[in-house]
PATILUM-518122 format. One record per residue (C-alpha): residue in one letter; x, y, z. Coordinates in pm, whole numbers, padded with zeros to 5 digits, always signed. Example, Ala and Ser with C-alpha at 12.3 -4.5 7.8 and 13.67 -1.06 7.14 Angstrom:
2
A+01230-00450+00780S+01367-00106+00714
REM end
This chain:
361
X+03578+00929-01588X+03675+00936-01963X+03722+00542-01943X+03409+00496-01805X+03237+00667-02079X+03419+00548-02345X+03333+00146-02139X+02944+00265-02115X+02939+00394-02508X+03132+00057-02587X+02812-00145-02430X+02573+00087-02587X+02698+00039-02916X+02702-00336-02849X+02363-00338-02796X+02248-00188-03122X+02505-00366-03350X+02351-00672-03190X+01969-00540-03261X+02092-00497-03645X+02198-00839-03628X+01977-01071-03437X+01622-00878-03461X+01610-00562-03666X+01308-00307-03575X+01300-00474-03190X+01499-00215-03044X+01296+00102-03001X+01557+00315-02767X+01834+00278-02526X+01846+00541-02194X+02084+00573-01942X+01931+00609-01536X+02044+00538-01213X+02427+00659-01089X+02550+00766-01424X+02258+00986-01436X+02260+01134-01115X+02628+01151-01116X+02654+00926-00802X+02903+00655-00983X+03169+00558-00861X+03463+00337-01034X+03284-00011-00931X+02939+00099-01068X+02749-00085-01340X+02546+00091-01610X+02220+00082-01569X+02032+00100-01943X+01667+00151-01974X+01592-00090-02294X+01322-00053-02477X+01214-00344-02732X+00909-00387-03006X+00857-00748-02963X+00955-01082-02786X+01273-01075-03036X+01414-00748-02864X+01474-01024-02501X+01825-01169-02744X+01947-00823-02687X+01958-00940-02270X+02249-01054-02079X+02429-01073-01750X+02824-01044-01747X+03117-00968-01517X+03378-00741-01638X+03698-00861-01470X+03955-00605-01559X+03737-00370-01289X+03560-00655-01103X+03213-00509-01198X+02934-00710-01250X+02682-00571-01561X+02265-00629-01612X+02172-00579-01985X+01825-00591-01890X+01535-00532-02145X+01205-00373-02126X+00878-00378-02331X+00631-00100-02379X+00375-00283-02190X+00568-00254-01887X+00668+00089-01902X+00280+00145-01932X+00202-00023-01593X+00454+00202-01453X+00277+00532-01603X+00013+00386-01372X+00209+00512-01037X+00107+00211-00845X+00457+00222-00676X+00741+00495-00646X+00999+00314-00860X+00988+00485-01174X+01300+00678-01203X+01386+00442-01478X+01067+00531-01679X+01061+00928-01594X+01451+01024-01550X+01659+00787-01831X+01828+01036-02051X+01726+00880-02397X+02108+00801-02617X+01915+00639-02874X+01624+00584-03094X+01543+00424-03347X+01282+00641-03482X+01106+00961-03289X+00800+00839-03290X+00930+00599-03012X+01051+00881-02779X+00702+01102-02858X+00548+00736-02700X+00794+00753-02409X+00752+01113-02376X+00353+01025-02339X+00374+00803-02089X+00577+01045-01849X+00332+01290-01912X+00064+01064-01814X+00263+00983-01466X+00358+01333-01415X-00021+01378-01443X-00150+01161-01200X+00145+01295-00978X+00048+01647-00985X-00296+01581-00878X-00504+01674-00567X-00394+01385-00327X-00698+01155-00309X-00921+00841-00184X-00754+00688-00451X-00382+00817-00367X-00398+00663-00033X-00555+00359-00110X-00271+00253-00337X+00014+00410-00020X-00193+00203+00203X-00196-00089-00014X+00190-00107+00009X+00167-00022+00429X-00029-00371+00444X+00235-00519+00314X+00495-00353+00567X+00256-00504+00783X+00332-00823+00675X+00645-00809+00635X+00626-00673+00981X+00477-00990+01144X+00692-01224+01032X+00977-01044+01160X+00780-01028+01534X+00681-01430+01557X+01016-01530+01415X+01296-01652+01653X+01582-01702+01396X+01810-01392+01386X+01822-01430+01034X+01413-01447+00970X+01353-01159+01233X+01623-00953+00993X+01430-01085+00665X+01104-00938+00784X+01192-00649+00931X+01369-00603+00548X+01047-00562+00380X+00888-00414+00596X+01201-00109+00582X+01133-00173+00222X+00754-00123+00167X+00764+00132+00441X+00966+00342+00229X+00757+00247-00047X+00445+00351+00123X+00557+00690+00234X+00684+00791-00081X+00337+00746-00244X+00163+00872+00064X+00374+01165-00097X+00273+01100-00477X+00661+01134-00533X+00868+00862-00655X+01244+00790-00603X+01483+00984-00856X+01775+00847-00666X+01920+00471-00572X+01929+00307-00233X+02228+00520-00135X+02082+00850-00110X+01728+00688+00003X+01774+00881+00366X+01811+01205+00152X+01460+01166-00054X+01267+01050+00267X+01379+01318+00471X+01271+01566+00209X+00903+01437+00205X+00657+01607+00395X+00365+01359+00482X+00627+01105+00716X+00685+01001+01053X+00944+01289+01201X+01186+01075+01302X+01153+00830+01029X+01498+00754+00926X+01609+00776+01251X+01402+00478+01321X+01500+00331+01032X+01869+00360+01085X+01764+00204+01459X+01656-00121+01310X+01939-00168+01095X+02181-00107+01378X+02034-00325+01599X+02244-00568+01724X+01969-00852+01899X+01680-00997+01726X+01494-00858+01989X+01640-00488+01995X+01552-00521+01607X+01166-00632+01682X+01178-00338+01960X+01296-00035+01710X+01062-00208+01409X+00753-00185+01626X+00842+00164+01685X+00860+00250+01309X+00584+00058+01233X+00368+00231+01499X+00466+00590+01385X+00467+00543+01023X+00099+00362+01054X+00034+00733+01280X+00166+00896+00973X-00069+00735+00742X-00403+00807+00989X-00327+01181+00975X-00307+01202+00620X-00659+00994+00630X-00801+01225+00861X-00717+01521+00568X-00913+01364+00303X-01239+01464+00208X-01382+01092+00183X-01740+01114+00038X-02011+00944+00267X-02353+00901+00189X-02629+01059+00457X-02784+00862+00717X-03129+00780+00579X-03348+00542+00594X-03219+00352+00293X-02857+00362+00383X-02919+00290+00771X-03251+00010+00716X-03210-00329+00854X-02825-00238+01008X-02955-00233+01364X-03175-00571+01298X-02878-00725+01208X-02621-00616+01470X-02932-00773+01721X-02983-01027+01542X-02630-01201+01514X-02475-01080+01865X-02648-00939+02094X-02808-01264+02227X-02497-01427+02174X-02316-01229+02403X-02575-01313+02695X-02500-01710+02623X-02124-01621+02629X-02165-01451+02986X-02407-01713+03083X-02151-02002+02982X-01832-01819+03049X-01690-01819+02702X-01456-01552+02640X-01386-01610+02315X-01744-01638+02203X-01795-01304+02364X-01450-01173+02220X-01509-01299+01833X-01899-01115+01866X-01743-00824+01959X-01482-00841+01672X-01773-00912+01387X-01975-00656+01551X-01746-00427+01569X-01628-00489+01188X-01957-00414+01085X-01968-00083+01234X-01624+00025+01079X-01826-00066+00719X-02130+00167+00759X-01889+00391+00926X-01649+00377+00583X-01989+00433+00362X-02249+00666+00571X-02214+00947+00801X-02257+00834+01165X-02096+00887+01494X-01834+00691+01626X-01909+00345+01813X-01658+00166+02010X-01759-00136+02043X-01428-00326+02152X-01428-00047+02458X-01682-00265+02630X-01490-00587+02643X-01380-00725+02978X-01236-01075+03040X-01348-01053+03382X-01685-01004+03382X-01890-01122+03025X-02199-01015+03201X-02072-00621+03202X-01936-00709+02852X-02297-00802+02746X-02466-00494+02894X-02212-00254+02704X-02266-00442+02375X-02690-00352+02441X-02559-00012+02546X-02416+00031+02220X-02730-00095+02032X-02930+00171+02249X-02715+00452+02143X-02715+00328+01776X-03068+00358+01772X-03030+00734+01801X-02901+00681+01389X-03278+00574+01318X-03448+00802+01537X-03261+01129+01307X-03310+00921+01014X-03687+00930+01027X-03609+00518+01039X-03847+00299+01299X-03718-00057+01407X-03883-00343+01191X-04051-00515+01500X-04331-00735+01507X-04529-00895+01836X-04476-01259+01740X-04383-01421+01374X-04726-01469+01307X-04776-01106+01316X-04453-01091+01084X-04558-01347+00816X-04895-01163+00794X-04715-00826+00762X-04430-01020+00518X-04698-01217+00289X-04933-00921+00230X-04604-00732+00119X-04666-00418+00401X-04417-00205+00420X-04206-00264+00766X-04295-00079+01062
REM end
């Protein structure tokens, strides 16, 4: 233990004699995070070294290095103010290096009253009501599980399926811990600990985790990643479900022209699909109609339509009838708004209406 100290100081000082040398005023502080913080070192660890620099003169103080004596490889990796900023962001849960590094030098206080700032302003946004916003930026990161997800399931190589099903383990983990608005104190080796310890998570989720990366087959790994993915994306939809996301009333000027347009762009189309027998014409209508449903749906307060319900590959004629159905019982949104359907006779009877600049009726 005493050797490794004295070997960590040894860098340390290293790094500032160096500073003095090569660019003097670029280092603002050195910290120390990661095992020799938490205390989880062992006697192959590397020092991790949160380094702060001024300017683009403070990247001389970087460098890569193996020390042989122990067979330990070391990262003297720099960092500018800028960055630390984006991290007081909390876009992502890595930021133990920002909030935890125990500061063993500074050049001059006012650099650590900065520092000290910017974890206040991440503690902050940590400490908040969860929100809209929260999940938006967990769910950002669960998109790219699902990625990371599909690669791994139309892969063949071993080796790809493994890749994918990496990141998705990755940005899974990721995802929950800002579904949690924590971030991770700890490194990869006590990752199982910190997940287990959040509240808003699949229950099983390490479990499934620690299925993946046992599997031995590409295809037992594709079998337990669809089962994390599917619980963890269950995880995320009851959190949803818990947030008060504001919606603006059905009224006539939120709901005007949305039933036009659903008739307008499908609902004939879906008669020429049945009429012609083309699934996928029928299928794709379906998926734009039902796409524009989920938007008024994410932006006004209506019922629930489900439109995809209605699709069968066996008979486009049925398919047809419970798209109209759907239109009918849409139409109950304009009857409580107060909101009649902009019909007309014939176009002539529109263009009059249109160029005398009528209101719609």
């Amino acid at each position: 233990m005493q050797d490794l100290e004295k070997r960590n100081q040894k860098i340390i000082d290293a790094v500032i004699e160096r500073a003095d040398k090569v660019c003097p005023g670029a280092l603002a502080l050195i910290g120390i995070y990661g095992s020799y913080l938490t205390g989880d070192f062992y006697e192959k660890s590397d020092l991790d070294l949160l380094i702060v620099i001024n300017d683009d003169r403070g990247w001389q103080l970087g460098s890569t290095l193996i020390q042989d004596d122990l067979q330990v490889g070391h990262d003297i990796y720099c960092t500018t103010w800028e960055c630390l900023r984006d991290e007081a962001k909390y876009e992502h849960p890595n930021i133990s290096k920002l909030m935890d590094a125990r500061i063993v030098y500074c050049a001059d206080e006012k650099y650590r009253e900065q520092l000290e700032l910017l974890r206040k302003g991440a503690k902050d946004i940590m400490a908040a009501p969860f929100s809209e916003e929260d999940y938006a930026k967990a769910e950002k990161l669960l998109k790219e599980a699902e990625h990371c997800y599909t690669l791994a399931m139309i892969s063949e190589r071993r080796s790809d399926v493994l890749e994918g099903a990496g990141g998705a383990i990755y940005y899974i983990e990721n995802a929950i811990a800002m579904l949690n608005k924590r971030y991770f104190h700890y490194g990869v080796k006590r990752a199982y600990e910190e997940l287990n310890a959040m509240q808003n998570r699949p229950d099983k989720l390490c479990d499934r985790i620690e299925d993946v990366v046992s599997a031995a087959s590409a295809l037992s790994v594709q079998n337990h990643l669809s089962t994390l993915m599917r619980e963890t994306t269950a995880a995320f939809h009851k959190v949803k479900e818990t947030i008060a996301m504001p919606k603006k009333e059905a009224t006539k000027e939120t709901l005007a022209g949305t039933y036009e347009e659903m008739y307008s762009n499908w609902r004939n189309k879906m008669y020429l699909a049945a009429e012609t027998g083309n699934r996928h014409l029928a299928f794709m209508n379906l998926i734009s109609a039902n796409a524009m449903f989920s938007e008024i749906d994410s932006e006004v307060s209506i019922d629930k339509y489900d439109v995809m319900e209605g699709y069968d590959s066996r008979d486009l004629y049925k398919t047809a009838k419970a798209y109209d159905d759907i239109l009918k019982e849409y139409l109950k949104e304009y009857d409580k708004a107060g909101l009649p359907i902009n019909r007309y006779p014939d176009i002539d009877a529109f263009v009059r209406g249109y160029n005398d600049c009528q209101p719609f009726s």
